[in-house]
Structure formats: C-alpha cells, structure tokens
C-alpha positions as YAML, in Angstrom:
chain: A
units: angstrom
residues:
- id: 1
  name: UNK
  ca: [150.67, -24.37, 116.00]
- id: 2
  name: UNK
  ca: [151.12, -23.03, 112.84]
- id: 3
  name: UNK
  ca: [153.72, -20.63, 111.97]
- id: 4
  name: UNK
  ca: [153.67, -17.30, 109.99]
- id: 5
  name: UNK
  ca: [150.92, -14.74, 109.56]
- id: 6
  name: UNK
  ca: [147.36, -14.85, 108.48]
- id: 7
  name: UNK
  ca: [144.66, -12.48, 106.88]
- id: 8
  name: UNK
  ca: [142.03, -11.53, 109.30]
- id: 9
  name: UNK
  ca: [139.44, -8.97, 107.44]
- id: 10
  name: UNK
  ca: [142.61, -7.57, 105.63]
- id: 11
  name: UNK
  ca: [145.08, -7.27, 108.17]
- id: 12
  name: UNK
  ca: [148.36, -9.47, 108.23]
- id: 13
  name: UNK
  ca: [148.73, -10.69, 112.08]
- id: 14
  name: UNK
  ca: [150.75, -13.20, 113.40]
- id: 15
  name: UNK
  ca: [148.65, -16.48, 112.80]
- id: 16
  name: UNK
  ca: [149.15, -17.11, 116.54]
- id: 17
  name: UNK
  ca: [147.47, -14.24, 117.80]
- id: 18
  name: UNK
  ca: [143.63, -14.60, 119.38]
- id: 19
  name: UNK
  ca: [140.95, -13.30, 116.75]
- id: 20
  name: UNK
  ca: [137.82, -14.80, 117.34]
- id: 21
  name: UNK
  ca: [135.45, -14.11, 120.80]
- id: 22
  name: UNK
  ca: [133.67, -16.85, 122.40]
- id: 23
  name: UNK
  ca: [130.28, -14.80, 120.91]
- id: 24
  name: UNK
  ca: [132.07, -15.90, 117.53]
- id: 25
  name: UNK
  ca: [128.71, -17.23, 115.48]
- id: 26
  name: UNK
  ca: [130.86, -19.98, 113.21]
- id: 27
  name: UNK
  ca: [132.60, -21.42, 116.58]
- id: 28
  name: UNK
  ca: [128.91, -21.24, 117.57]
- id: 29
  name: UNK
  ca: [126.53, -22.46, 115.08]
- id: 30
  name: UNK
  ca: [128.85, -22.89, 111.89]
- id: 31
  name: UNK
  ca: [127.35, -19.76, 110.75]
- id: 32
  name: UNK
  ca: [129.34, -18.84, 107.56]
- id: 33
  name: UNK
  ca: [131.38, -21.00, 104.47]
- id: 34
  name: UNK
  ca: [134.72, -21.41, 103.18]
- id: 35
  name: UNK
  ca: [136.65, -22.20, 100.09]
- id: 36
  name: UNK
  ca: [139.86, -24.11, 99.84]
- id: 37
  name: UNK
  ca: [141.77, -22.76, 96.58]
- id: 38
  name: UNK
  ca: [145.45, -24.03, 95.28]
- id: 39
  name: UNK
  ca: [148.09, -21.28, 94.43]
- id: 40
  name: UNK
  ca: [150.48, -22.07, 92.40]
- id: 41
  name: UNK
  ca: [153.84, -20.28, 91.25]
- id: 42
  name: UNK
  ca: [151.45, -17.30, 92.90]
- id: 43
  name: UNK
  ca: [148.63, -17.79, 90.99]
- id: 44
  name: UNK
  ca: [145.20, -18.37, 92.61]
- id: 45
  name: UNK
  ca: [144.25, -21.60, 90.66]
- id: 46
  name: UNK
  ca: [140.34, -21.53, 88.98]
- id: 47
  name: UNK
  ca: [140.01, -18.43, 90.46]
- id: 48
  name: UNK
  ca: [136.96, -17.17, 88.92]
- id: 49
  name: UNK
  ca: [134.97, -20.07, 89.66]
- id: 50
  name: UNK
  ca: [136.05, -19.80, 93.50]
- id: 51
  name: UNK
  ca: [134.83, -16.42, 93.63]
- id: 52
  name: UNK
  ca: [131.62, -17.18, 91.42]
- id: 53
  name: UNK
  ca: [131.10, -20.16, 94.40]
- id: 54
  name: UNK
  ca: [132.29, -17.80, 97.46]
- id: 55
  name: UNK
  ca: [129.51, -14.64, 96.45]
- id: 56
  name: UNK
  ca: [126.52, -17.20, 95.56]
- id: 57
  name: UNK
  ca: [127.20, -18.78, 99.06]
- id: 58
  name: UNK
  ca: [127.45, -15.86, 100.71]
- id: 59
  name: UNK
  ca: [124.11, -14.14, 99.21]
- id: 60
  name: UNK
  ca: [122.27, -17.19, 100.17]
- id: 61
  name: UNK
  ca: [123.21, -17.37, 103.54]
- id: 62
  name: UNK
  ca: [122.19, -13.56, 103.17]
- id: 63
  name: UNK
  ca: [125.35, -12.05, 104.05]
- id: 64
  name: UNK
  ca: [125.14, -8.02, 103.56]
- id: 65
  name: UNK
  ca: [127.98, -8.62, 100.56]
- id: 66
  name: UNK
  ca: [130.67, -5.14, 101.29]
- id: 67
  name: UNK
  ca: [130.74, -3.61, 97.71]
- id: 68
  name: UNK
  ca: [135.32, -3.99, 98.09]
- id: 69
  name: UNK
  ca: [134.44, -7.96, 98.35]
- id: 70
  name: UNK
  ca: [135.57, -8.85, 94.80]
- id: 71
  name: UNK
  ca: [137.81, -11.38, 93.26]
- id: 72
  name: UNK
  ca: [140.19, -8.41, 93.04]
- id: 73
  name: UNK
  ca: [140.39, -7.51, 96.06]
- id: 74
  name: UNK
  ca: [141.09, -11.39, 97.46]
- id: 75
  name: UNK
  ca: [143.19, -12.56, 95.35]
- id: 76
  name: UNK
  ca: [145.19, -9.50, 96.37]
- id: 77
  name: UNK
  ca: [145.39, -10.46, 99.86]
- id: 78
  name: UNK
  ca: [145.92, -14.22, 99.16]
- id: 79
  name: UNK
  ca: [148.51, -13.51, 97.20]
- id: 80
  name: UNK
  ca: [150.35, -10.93, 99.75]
- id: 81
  name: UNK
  ca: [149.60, -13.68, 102.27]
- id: 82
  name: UNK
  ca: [151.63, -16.33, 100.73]
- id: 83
  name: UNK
  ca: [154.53, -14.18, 99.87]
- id: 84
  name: UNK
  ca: [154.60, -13.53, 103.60]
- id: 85
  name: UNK
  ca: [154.68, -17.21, 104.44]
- id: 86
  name: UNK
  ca: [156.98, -18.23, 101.51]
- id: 87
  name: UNK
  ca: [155.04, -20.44, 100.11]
- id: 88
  name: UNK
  ca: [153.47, -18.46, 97.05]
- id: 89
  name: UNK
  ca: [155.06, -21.42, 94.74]
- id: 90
  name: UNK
  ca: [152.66, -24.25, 95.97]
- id: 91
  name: UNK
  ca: [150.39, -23.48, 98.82]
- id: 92
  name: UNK
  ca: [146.79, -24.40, 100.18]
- id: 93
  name: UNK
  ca: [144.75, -21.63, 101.08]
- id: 94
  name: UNK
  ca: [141.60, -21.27, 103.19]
- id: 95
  name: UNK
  ca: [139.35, -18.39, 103.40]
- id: 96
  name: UNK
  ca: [136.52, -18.41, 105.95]
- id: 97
  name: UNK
  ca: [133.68, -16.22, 105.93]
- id: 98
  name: UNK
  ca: [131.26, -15.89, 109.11]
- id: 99
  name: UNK
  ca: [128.80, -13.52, 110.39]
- id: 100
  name: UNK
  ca: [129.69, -10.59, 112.48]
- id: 101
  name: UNK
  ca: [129.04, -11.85, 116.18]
- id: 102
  name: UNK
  ca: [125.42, -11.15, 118.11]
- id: 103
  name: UNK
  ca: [122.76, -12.25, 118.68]
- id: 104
  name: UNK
  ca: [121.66, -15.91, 119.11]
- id: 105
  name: UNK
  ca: [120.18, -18.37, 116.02]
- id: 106
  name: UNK
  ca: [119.15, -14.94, 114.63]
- id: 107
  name: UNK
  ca: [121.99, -12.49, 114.04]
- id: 108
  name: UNK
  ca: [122.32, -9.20, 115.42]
- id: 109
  name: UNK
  ca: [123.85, -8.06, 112.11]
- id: 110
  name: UNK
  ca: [124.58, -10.24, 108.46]
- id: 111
  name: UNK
  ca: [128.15, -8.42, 107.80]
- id: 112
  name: UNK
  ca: [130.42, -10.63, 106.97]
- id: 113
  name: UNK
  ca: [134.14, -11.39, 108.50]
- id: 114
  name: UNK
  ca: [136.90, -13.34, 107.03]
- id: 115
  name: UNK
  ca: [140.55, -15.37, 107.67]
- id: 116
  name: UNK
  ca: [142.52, -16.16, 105.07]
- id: 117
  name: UNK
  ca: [145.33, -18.93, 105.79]
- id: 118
  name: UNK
  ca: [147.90, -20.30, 103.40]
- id: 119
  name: UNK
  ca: [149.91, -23.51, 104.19]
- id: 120
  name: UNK
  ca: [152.85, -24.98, 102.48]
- id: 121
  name: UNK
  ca: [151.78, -28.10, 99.89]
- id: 122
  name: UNK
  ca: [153.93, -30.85, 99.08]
- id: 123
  name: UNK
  ca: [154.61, -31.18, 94.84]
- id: 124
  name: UNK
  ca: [153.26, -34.93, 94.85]
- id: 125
  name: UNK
  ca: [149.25, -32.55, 94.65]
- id: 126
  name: UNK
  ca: [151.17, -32.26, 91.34]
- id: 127
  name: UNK
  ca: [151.13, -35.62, 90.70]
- id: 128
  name: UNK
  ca: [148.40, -38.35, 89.74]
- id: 129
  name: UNK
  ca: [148.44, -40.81, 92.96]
- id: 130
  name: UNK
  ca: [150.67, -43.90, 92.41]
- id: 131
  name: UNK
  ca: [148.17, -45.98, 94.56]
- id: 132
  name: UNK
  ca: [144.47, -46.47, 94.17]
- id: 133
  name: UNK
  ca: [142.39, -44.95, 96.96]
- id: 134
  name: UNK
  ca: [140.43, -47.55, 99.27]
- id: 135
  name: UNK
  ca: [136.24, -46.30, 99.76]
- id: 136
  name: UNK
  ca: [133.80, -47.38, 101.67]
- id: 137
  name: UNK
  ca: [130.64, -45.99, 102.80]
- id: 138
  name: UNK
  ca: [129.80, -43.64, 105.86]
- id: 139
  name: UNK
  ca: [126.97, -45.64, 107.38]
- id: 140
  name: UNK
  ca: [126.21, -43.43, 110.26]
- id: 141
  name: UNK
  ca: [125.24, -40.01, 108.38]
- id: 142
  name: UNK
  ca: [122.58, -39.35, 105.68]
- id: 143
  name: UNK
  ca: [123.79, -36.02, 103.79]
- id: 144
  name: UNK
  ca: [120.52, -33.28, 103.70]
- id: 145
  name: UNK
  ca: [119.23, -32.42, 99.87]
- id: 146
  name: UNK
  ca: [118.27, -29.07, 100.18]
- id: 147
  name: UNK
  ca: [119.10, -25.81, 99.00]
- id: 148
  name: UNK
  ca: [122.21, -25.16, 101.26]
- id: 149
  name: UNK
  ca: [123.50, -28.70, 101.04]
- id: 150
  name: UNK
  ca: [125.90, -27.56, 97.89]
- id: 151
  name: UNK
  ca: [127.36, -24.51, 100.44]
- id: 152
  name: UNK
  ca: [131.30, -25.61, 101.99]
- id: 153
  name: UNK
  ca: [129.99, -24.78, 104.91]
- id: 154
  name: UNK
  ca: [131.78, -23.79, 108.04]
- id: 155
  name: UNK
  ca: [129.36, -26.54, 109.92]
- id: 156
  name: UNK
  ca: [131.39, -29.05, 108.93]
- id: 157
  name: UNK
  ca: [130.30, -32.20, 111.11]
- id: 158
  name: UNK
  ca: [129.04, -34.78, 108.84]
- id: 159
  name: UNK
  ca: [132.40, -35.01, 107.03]
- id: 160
  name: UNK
  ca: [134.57, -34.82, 110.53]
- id: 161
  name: UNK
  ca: [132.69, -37.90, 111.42]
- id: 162
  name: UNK
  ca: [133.24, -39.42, 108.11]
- id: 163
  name: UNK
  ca: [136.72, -38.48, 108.22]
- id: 164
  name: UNK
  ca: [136.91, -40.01, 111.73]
- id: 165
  name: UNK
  ca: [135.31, -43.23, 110.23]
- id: 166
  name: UNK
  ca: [137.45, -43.56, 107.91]
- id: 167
  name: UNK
  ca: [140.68, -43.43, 109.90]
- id: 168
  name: UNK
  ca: [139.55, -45.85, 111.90]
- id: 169
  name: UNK
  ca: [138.59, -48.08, 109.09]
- id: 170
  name: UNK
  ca: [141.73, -47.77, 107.31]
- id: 171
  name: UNK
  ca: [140.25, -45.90, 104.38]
- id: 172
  name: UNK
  ca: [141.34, -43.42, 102.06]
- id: 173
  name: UNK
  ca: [138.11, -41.88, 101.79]
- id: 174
  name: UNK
  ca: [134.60, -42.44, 103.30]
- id: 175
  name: UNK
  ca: [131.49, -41.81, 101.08]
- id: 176
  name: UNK
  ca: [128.26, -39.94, 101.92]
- id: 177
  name: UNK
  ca: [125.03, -41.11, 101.16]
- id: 178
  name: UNK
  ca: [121.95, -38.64, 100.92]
- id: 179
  name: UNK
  ca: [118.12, -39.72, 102.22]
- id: 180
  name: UNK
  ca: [117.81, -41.78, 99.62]
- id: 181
  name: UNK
  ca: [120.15, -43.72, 100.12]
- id: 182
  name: UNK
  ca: [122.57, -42.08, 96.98]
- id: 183
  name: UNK
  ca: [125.91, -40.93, 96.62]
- id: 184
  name: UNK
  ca: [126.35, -37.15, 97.63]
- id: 185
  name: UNK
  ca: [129.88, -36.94, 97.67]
- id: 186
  name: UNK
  ca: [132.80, -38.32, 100.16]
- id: 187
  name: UNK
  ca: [134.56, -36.51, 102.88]
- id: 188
  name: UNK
  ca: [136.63, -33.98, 101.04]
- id: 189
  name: UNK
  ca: [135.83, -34.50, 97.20]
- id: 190
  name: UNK
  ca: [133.07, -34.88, 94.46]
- id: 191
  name: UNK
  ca: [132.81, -38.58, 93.07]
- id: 192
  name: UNK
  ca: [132.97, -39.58, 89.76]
- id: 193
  name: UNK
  ca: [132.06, -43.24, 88.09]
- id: 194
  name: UNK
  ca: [133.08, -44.32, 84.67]
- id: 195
  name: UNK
  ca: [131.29, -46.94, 82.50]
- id: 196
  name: UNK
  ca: [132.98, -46.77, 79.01]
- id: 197
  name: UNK
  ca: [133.48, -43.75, 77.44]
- id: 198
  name: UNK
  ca: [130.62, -42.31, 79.82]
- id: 199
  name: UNK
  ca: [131.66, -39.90, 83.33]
- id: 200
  name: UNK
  ca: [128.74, -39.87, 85.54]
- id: 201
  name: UNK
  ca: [129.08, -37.82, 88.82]
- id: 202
  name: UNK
  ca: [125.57, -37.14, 91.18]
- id: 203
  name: UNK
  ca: [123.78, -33.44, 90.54]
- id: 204
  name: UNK
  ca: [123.94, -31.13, 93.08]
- id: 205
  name: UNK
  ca: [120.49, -32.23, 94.02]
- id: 206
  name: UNK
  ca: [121.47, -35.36, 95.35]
- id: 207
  name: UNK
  ca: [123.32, -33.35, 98.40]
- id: 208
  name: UNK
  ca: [126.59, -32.93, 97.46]
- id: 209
  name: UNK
  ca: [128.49, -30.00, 97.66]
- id: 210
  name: UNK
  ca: [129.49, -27.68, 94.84]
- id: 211
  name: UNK
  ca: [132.90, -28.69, 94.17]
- id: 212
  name: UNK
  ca: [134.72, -26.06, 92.08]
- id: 213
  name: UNK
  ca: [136.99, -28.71, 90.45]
- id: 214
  name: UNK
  ca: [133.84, -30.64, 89.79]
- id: 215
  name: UNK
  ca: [132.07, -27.60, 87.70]
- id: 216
  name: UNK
  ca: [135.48, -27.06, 85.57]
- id: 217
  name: UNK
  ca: [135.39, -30.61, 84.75]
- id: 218
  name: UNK
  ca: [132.04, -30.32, 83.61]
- id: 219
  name: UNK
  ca: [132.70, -27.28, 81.55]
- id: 220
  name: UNK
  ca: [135.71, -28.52, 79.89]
- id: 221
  name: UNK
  ca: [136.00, -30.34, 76.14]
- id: 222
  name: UNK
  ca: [136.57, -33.69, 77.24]
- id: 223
  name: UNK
  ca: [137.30, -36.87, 74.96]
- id: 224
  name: UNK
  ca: [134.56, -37.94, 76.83]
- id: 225
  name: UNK
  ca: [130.88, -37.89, 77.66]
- id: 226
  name: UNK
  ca: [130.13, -36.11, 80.82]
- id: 227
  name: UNK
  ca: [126.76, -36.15, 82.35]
- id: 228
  name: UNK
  ca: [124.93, -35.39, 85.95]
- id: 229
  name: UNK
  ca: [123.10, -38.82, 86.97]
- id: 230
  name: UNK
  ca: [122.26, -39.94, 90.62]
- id: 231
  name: UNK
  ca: [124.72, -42.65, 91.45]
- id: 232
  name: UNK
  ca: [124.22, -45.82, 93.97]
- id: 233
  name: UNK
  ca: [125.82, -47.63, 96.03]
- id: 234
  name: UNK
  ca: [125.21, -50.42, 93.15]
- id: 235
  name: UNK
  ca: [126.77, -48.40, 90.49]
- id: 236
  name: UNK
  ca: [129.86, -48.03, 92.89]
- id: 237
  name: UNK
  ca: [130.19, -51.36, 92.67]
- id: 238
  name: UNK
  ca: [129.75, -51.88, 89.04]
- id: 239
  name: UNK
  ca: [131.81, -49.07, 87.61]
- id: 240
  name: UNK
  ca: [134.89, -49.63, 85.37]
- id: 241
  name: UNK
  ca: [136.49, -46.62, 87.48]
- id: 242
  name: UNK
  ca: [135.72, -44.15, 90.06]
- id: 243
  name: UNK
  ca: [137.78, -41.23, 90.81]
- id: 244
  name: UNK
  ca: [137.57, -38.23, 93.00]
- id: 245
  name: UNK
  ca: [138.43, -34.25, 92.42]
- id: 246
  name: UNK
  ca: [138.95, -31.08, 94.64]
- id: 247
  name: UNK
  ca: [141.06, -27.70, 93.86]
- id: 248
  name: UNK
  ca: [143.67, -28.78, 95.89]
- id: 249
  name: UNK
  ca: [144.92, -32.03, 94.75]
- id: 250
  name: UNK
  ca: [142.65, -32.46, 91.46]
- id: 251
  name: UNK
  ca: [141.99, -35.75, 90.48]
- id: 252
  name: UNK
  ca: [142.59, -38.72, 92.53]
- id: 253
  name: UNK
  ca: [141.75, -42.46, 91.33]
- id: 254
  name: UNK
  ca: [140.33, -44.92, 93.57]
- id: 255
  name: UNK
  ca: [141.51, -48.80, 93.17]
- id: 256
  name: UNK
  ca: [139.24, -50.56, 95.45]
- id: 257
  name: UNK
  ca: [135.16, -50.11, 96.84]
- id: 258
  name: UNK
  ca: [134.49, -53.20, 98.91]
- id: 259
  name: UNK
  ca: [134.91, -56.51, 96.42]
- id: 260
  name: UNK
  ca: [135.42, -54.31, 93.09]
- id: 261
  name: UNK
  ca: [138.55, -53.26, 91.70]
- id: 262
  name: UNK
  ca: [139.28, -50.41, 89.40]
- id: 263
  name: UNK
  ca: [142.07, -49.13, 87.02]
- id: 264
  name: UNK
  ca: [142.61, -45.60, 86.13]
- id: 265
  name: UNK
  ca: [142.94, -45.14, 82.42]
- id: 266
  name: UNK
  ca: [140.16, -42.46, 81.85]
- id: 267
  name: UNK
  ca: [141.91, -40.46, 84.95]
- id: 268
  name: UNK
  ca: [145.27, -40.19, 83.81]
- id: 269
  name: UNK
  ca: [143.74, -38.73, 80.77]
- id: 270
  name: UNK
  ca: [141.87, -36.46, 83.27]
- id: 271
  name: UNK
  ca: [144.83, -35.47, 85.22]
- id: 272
  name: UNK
  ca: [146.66, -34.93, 81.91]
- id: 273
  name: UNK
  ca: [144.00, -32.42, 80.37]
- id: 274
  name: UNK
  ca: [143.43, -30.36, 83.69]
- id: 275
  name: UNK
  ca: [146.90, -29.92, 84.40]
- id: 276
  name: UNK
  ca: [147.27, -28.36, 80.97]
- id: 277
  name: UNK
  ca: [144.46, -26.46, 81.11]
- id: 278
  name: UNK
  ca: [145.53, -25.29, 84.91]
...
C-alpha cells in the first residue's frame, strides 16, 4: 500500500483513504485517460505538451472541460503533491481523469474527476540503460486504428495482457500489432527503428498511442532524419536499431528482436540531446 498523500479533485488526503464508489465509471468501463509525467528537481518535465495531450483527450471523450482546468492550475497541485511526499527531486506522477459517476454506457453527467499520485523514481530513469531490451511480439491482441486509439486511456487491457505476456516470456517489452498486422506501439512506449541516418517510428494512424516523448522527439533539431512511416514486423527485423521512449524514463535501446541484434549508437546521441534539452 502506498504511503503518503494523494490529490483527489484538489484535496490532499491520505493516499490510503477510500475515494472511488463502486458506481465509479473508470473502475467500470475505463471511462476517462491519464498521463504519466516525470518531475524533476520539482519541475513538471514537457509540461506543455502533457497538458496540450491531457485537454485534446479530454474534449474528445467530451468531457464538460471546468474553465480552472489549466496547466496552471495542475502543475500547482503536482507540485504541492510531491513536496508532501518528498519526492519533488525525482518522482513519477499519474493523473487520472474519469467521468463523474451515473448512469450506465451513457453518463448521467460528462464532468470530469481527477487523482493525482506521485511516487518516488530511482536516478538510473536518468541514465541510458546499460543492457539492450529483449522484444517480441504480443500475438494475442490486435491494437484498434481509430480515432481514440492515440488516447492513454484508463481502459488499459490490451497492454496488461501484453505486459502479462511478456513476464512470462522473459521479455523486456512486448510489441503491439494493429489490424494490419503493423507496429502500433509496445506495452508502455512508442517504437522507433533506425536504418542509417533515417528514424522511422509508425503515425498515429497505425494505432498507437500519442506518446508525449514521442511528439518532442519529432519536434526537436535532430542530427538526423525523422519521419512517420508504418513499420512491420519485417522492418523489426531488419533495422540497424530500435529503441523505445516515454516521459518517464526517455529513451531506452533495445539489443535483441527474435534472431536480430542491435547496437545503440544513434540512441546515446538521443539520450544525450533530450537530456539537454530536458
């Protein structure tokens, strides 16, 4: 159980303490999303572009959006929060949003609620992994393409399983294919290949979801050409590298994909850049 407090719709309360109803629509239907930001030295890390993700998720799931629901106002409470678990140097932060509680597949009401929880992170995140990750593919799952597949959405099951898989595969990380039979993304990051001085990760429209570390990469001056191109399961196995990102722990390089190895020259650069741009 974890210790400490917790935010829940601005109020500090002891992160033991019963919140949520058994009416609760995201225990019910995984009605709502979530983001998963990095604060470090009490900084919210790529904060705009969490809060840029968080309000376009929230007005397409059609959330009546409270006019005091701005970065402001978050960051504010993210910040308090981590002071009050003392771990504002190097923490993990989630923030749920769900819809107010009623009614069955259609809501009684579209305000939203939220919890914000911080956790203590360990300063290897800092760090570029020593050891290559081990993929494989997630055979049991085929990730939707549609217009909500880019949401972190609280109905989280595809990548529990794949997690699950994983595990029990002895795997780093598992990857997710779409309908098609493409790479959409992997249980907890956006995937990257490299093929010279080319960086190819899948569009959103393959099914992946919209990983904020994924869109600064994009917008940053790289050394580097950086494009949006579907990516299969043959291009895994063909690529000089792959490597994986999220705002908590970056970039991470993967060493092996069944038979093919990898290095990690282009994401040591990577890790390099970010870092100092972070």
């Amino acid at each position: 159980m974890q210790s400490g407090f917790l935010c829940y719709n601005g109020k500090f309360i002891g992160s033991s303490e019963p919140i949520l109803t058994a009416d609760n629509r995201s225990f019910r239907y995984g009605d709502g999303c979530f983001e998963t930001m990095r604060v470090y030295q009490g900084k919210v890390l790529l904060a705009d572009l969490h809060f840029e993700r968080l309000m376009a998720s929230m007005h397409l799931l059609h959330f009546d959006v409270p006019q005091h629901f701005t970065k402001a106002y978050f960051i504010r409470l993210i910040t308090e929060l981590c002071v009050r678990n003392g771990n504002e140097r190097l923490a993990r932060v989630r923030l749920t949003v769900f819809r107010s509680d009623g009614g069955l597949y259609d809501p009684v009401n579209n305000l939203p609620n939220f919890i914000i929880q911080s956790w203590e992170l360990n300063r290897q995140v800092l760090e570029l992994n020593a050891t290559g990750l081990v993929l494989d593919i997630f055979p049991d799952v085929r990730k939707t393409s549609d217009k909500y597949s880019s949401i972190k959405s609280n109905n989280c099951l595809p990548y529990v399983m794949a997690a699950m898989y994983a595990k029990q595969h002895r795997i780093n990380e598992a990857v997710l294919l779409n309908p098609c039979g493409r790479v959409a993304d992997t249980t907890i990051a956006n995937l990257f290949i490299v093929q010279g001085r080319q960086i190819i990760t899948p569009p959103l429209s393959e099914g992946g979801v919209c990983g904020v570390m994924r869109k600064h990469l994009l917008r940053m001056e790289l050394p580097f050409t950086v494009s949006e191109n579907p990516v299969t399961v043959a291009d895994l196995e063909n690529a000089e590298e792959i490597f994986l990102t999220n705002a908590v722990t970056g970039v991470r390089w993967v060493s092996s994909f069944r038979d093919s190895s990898y290095g990690n020259a282009t994401a040591v650069i990577l890790h390099e850049l970010i870092h100092e741009g972070l």
